[in-house]
N, C-alpha and C positions, 0 to 999 in steps of 0.2 A: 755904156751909158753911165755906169756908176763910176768908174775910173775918170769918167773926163770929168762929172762931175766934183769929184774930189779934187781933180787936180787945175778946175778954173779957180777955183776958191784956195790953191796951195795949200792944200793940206794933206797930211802923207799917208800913201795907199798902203802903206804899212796896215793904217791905222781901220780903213776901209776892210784888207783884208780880216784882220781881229775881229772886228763887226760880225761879220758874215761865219768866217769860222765860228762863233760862239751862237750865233742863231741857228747854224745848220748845221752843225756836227763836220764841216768835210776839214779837212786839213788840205796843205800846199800842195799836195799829189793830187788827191782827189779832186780839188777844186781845178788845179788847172786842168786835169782831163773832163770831165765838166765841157768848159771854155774851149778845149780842144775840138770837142765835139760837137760845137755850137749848139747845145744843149738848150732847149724851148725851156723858160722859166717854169711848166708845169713840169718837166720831168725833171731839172733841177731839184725842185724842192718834193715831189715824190722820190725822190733818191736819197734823199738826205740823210747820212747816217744817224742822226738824232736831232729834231726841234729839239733846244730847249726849254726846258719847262719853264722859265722866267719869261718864255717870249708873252705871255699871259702879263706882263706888269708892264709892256709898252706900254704907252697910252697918249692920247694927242691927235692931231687933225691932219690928216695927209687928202689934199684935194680938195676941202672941204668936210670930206667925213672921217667920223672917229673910228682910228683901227679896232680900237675895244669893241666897237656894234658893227661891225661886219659880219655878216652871217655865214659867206661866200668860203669855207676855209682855206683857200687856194689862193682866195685876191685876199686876205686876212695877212696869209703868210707874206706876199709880196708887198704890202704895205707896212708888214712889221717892216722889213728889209729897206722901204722906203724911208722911211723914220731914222731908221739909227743911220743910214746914208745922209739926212738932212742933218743930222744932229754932228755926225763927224766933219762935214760940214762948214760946219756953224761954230765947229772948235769947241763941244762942249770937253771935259774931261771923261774922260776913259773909264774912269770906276761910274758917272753917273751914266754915260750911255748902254753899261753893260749892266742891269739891273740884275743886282744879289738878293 
């Protein structure tokens, strides 16, 4: 889902993958076993070798609701991921989607 969406808006899954590595800890091994294993987005992100603690500085409207007041921490994490997916995107630059 997130793949095609990057790639109807040509934009490179390079850039996608970066995303997701720095929100969840996996690298290129990890993540594609992951995807190998058709892995349910809740055990995804309970596997995750580490949130980063920036994921707290997302902020913005995904659906209509704001990821900051999500209560849910499991649709929290999926909408951080939905976020920096829209933002990659949308071509923002790379140091502003990866919040330092």
């Amino acid at each position: 889902m997130y793949v095609q969406k990057i790639e109807r808006k040509e934009r490179d899954i390079n850039d996608l993958n970066k995303v997701i590595y720095w929100l969840t800890g996996y690298d290129k091994d990890s993540m594609q076993q992951q995807i190998d294993q058709e892995t349910t987005l809740k055990d995804f992100f309970d596997n995750a070798p580490h949130m980063n603690e920036n994921a707290k500085l997302i902020k913005g409207v995904i659906c209509g609701v704001r990821v900051e007041e999500i209560e849910d921490p499991l649709m929290q994490k999926i909408r951080y991921m939905d976020k920096l997916v829209d933002e990659v995107a949308k071509g923002k630059k790379m140091e502003n989607i990866l919040r330092k």
